[in-house]
C-alpha positions in Angstrom: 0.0 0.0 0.0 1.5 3.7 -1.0 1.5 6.0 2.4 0.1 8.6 -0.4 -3.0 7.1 -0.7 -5.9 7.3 1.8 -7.8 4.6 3.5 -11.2 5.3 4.1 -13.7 3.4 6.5 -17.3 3.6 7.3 -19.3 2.8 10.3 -23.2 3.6 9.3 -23.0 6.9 9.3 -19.4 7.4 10.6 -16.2 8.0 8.1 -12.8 7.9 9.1 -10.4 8.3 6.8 -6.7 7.5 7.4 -4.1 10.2 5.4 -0.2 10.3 5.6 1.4 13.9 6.1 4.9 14.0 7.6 5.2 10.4 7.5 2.7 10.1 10.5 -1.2 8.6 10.5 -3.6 11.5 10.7 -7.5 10.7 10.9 -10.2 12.9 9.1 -13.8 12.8 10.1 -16.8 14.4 10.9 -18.3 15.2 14.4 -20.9 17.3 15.8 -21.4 18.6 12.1 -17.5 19.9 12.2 -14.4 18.3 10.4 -11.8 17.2 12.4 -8.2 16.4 11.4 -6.0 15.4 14.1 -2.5 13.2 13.9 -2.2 10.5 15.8 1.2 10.6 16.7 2.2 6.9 15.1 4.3 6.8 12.2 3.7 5.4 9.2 4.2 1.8 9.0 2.1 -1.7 8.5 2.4 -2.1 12.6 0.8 0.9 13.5 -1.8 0.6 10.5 -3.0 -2.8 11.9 -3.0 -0.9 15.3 -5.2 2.0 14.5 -7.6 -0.7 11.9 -7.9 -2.8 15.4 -8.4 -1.2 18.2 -7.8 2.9 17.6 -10.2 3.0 15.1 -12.5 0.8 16.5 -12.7 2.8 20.3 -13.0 6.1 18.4 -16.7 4.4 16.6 -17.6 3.3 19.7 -16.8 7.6 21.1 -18.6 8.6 18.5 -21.7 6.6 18.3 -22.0 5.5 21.9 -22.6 1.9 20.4 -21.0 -1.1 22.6 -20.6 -3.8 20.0 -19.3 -2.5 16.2 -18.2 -4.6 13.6 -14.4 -5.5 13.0 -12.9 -4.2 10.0 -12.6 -7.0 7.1 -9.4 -6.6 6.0 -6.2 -7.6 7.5 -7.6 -9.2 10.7 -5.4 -11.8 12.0 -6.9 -15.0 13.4 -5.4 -14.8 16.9 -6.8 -11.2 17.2 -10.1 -12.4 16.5 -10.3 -15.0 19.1 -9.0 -13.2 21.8 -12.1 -10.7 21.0 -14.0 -13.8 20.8 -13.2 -15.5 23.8 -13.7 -11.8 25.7 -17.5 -12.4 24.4 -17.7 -16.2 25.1 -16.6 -15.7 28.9 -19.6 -14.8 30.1 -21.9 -17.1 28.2 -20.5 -20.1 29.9 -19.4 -21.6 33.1 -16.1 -20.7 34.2 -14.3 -24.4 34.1 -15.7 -24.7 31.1 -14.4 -21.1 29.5 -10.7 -22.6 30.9 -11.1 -25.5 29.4 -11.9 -24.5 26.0 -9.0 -21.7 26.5 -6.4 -24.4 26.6 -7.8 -26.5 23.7 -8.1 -23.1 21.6 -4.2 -22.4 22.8 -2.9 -26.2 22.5 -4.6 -26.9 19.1 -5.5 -23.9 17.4 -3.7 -21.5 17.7 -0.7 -23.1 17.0 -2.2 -24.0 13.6 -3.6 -21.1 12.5 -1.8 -18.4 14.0 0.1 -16.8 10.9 -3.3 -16.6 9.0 -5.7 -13.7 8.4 -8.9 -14.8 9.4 -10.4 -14.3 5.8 -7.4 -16.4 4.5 -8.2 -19.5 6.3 -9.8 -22.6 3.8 -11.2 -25.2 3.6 -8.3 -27.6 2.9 -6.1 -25.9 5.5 -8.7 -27.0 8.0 -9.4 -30.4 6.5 -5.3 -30.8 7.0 -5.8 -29.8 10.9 -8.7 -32.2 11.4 -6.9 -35.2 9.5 -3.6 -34.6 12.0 -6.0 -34.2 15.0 -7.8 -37.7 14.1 -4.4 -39.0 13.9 -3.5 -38.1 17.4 -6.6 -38.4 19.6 -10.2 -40.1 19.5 -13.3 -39.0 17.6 -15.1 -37.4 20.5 -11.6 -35.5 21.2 -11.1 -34.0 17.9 -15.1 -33.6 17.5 -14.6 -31.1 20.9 -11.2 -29.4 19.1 -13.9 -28.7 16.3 -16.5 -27.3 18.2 -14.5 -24.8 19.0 -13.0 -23.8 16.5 -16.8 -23.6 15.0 -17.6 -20.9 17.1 -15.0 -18.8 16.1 -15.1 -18.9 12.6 -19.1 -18.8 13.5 -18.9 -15.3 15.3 -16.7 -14.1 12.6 -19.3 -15.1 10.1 -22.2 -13.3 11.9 -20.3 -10.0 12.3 -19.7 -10.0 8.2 -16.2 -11.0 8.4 -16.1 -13.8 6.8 -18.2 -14.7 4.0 -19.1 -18.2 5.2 -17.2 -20.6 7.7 -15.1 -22.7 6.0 -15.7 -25.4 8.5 -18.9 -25.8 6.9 -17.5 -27.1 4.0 -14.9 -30.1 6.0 -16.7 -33.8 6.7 -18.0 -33.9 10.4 -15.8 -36.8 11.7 -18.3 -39.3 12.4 -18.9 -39.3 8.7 -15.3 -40.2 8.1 -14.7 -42.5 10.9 -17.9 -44.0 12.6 -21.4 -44.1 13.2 -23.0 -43.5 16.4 -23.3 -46.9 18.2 -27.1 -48.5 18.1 -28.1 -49.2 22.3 -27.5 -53.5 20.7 -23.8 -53.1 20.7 -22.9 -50.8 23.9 -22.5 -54.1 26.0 -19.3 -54.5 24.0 -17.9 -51.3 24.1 -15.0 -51.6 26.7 -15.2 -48.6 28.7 -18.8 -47.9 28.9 -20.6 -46.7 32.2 -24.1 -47.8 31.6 -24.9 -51.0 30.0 -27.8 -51.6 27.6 -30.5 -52.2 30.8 -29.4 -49.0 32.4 -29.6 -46.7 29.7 -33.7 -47.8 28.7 -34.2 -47.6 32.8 -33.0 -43.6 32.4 -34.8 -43.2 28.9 -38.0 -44.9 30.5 -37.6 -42.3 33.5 -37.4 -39.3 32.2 -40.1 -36.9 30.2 -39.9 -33.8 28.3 -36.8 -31.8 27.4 -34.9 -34.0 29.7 -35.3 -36.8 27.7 -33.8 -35.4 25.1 -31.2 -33.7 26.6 -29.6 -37.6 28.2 -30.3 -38.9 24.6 -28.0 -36.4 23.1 -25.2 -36.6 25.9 -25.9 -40.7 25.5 -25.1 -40.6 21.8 -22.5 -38.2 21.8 -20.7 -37.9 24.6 -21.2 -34.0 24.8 -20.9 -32.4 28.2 -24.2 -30.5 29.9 -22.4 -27.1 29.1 -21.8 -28.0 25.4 -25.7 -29.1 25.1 -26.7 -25.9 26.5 -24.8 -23.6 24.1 -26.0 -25.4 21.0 -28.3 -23.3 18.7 -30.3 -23.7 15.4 -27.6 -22.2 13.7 -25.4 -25.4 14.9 -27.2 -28.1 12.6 -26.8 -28.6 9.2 -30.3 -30.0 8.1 -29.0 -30.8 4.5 -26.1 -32.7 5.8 -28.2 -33.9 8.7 -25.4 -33.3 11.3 -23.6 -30.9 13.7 -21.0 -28.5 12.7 
């Protein structure tokens, strides 16, 4: 990008536009019906761009407006930054061992993958390649949780217009690659199994409403309470008939 040329953004009504005099970032918009050009001290360069596209930029819509939430800028947005916006948000729509927990598995396996991408960069067969070395490594259910996270990300990012689509939308769920849900006939044989065949009809038979359905879904998955909970519409593919 020339320093000569502008970069102009808009918020609804809001335009900010980014100019280059003395080889420092200067910002141009309108307030209170009056133009306002001030410098903001940070000298030219792709490090300080990225820092006033982040999080200058951003604060001064959020001045300006008075609105809480505005979008992210499209364009140049690194994965990592993302997340750690994301996981600000997720924090306080879970419980707290379960925010830790998904911390680590987003730090462990996720970051370390797809920490040198844009978010907008990330595709399809870059994501296929992480779940194919994650199946490698660790068990269905495992890499099934490692996925669900990474689903909300790229699903947030998605719903705030920064993404087009989630690419993960496009990658095989794994129990389409590697196995089918087991019918109640063959759990008897599974080896590590904490309710035999009996048990689990005795439970079904005992419980009513959205209760039942919520033990027949952590039955045949394996999900945790917490991940039930969080599930939305927006989580099942009724095409594909599965969960992304």
């Amino acid at each position: 990008m020339s320093k000569n040329v502008p970069i102009k953004f808009i918020y609804d009504d809001v335009k900010i536009t980014i100019r280059v005099r003395y080889d420092k970032y200067y910002l141009d918009f309108m307030h209170n019906q009056k133009r306002v050009k001030r410098s903001t001290g940070l000298n030219a360069n792709e490090e300080n761009l990225k820092e006033l596209k982040t999080n200058i930029i951003p604060e001064l819509i959020k001045a300006l407006t008075g609105n809480k939430e505005i979008e992210y800028f499209k364009k140049d947005i690194l994965f990592t930054d993302f997340a750690i916006k994301f996981f600000q948000v997720y924090q306080g729509s879970v419980r707290e061992h379960i925010f830790e927990a998904n911390c680590s598995i987003y730090e462990k396996q996720i970051k370390p993958y797809f920490s040198k991408y844009n978010i907008n960069e990330i595709k399809p067969i870059q994501l296929e390649e992480w779940q194919n070395k994650l199946l490698d490594k660790y068990s269905l259910h495992t890499v099934i949780r490692y996925r669900s996270i990474l689903n909300l990300i790229l699903n947030k990012a998605f719903e705030n217009d920064i993404i087009k689509f989630n690419p993960l939308s496009k990658i095989k769920y794994p129990t389409s690659i590697n196995k089918k849900f087991k019918k109640l006939n063959d759990l008897e044989n599974t080896e590590i199994y904490p309710f035999n065949k009996d048990k689990i009809i005795k439970i079904l038979n005992n419980s009513t409403g959205n209760l039942h359905y919520f033990i027949f879904i952590m039955l045949c998955t394996g999900m945790r309470p917490g991940e039930i909970i969080s599930l939305t519409w927006n989580d099942i593919d009724f095409e594909k008939k599965n969960c992304s």
